[in-house]
N, C-alpha and C positions, 0 to 999 in steps of 0.2 A: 581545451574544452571537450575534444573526442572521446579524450580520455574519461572524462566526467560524464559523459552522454553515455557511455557502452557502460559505464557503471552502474548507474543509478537508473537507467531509462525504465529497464524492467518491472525493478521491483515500483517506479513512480506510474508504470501503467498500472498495475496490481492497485495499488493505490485509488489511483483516480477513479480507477473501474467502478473499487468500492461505495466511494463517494459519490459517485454521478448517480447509480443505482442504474438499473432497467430500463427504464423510459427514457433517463437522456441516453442511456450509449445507444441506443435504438436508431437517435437522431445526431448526436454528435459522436463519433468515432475516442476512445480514448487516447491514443496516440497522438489525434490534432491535439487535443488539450496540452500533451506531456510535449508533443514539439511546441506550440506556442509557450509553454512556461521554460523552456532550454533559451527560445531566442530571448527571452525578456531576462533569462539568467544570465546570459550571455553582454547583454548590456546594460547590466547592472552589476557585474560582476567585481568591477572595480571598487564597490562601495561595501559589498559584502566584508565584514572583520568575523576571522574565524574565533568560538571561542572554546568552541571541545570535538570533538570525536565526531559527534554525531550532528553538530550545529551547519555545516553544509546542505548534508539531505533537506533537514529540517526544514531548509530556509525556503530548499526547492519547492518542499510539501507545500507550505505556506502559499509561494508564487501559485502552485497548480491547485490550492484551494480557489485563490481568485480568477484562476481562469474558468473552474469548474462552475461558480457562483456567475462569472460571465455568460457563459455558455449557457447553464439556467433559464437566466433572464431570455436571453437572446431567442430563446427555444420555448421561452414559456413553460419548459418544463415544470413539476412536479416534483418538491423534494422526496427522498427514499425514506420516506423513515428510514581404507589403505592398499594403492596398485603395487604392485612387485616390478622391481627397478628392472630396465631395460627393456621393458615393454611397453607401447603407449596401452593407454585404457578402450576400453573395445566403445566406441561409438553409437551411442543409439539409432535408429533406422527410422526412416520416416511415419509410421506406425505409431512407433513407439515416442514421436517427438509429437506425434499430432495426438496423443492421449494423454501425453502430459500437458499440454496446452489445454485440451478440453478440460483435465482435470482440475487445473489449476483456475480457469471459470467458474467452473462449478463450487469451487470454494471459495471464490472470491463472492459470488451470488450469495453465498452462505452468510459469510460475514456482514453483504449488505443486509442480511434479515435480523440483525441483530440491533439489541434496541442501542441507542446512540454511545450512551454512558458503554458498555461493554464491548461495540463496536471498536469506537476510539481506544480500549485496550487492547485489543488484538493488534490495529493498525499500529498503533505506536510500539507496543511489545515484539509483535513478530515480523512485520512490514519494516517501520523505520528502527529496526533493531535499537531501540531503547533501555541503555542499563537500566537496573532496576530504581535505581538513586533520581534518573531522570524521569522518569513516569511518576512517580512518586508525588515529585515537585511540579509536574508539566499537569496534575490530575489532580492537584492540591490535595492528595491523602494524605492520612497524617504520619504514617512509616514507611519503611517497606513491607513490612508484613501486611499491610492492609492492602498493601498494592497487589502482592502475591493472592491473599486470598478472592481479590476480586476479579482477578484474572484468572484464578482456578475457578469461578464459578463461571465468569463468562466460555471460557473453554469447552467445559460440562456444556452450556447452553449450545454454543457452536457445535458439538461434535452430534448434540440430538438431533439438530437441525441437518446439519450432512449425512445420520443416516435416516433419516427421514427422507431425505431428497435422493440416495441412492439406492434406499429399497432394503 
């Protein structure tokens, strides 16, 4: 299960972040939510049946959907609308690790500004790394190409928004 935790934990804060919006992480921390959905993983893990690639995460999301919807209530919140061999790779510096953290807020905020429908494409496409066959099916469109192109416009939408919010 450590193994599953150091995988997934990340990109399921990224996630949750999104979902909770500004007002609850304000009051509830993202990381309680993604540890409370680990222990509830953890003991229902026996019941889980895997059935592709991506249906693990998935199922995480899912659990950390109802913790975030727990959390809510609880809070009364408001919903959001290539190295060269024999050298290791040069390590980032703390600077440079605390800007990519801010960065990576910052676009997670982004994403929370988006309207629901586009939203939940980014997350599923670029968050829960979703083939395109599964978003497709999981967003009931009717191809992949309709999938694609509405993830190119939500994109468009997203990237006005980040620089809007960057200047």
């Amino acid at each position: 299960m450590e193994l599953l935790f150091r995988r997934y934990y990340p990109r399921l804060v990224r996630i949750v972040r999104v979902r909770m919006g500004p007002n609850l992480t304000r009051l509830v921390p993202p990381e309680q939510v993604v540890n409370d959905t680990f222990i509830v993983a953890a003991r229902k893990l026996s019941g889980f049946e895997l059935r592709n690639h991506g249906s693990f995460f998935a199922w995480l999301v899912t659990i950390a959907d109802r913790k975030v919807k727990d959390a809510r209530r609880s809070e009364g919140a408001k919903p959001q609308g290539q190295e060269i061999a024999d050298q290791p790779a040069p390590q980032p510096g703390p600077a440079t690790i605390a800007r990519q953290h801010e960065l990576k807020e910052i676009y997670d905020a982004c994403v929370g500004e988006l309207a629901e429908d586009q939203r939940e494409l980014i997350l599923r496409r670029d968050y829960f790394e979703c083939s395109w066959e599964e978003l497709t099916q999981a967003l009931g469109k009717p191809n992949v190409h309709a999938s694609m192109e509405a993830y190119r416009r939500a994109r468009i939408k997203l990237a006005a928004i980040v620089s809007r919010r960057l200047g």
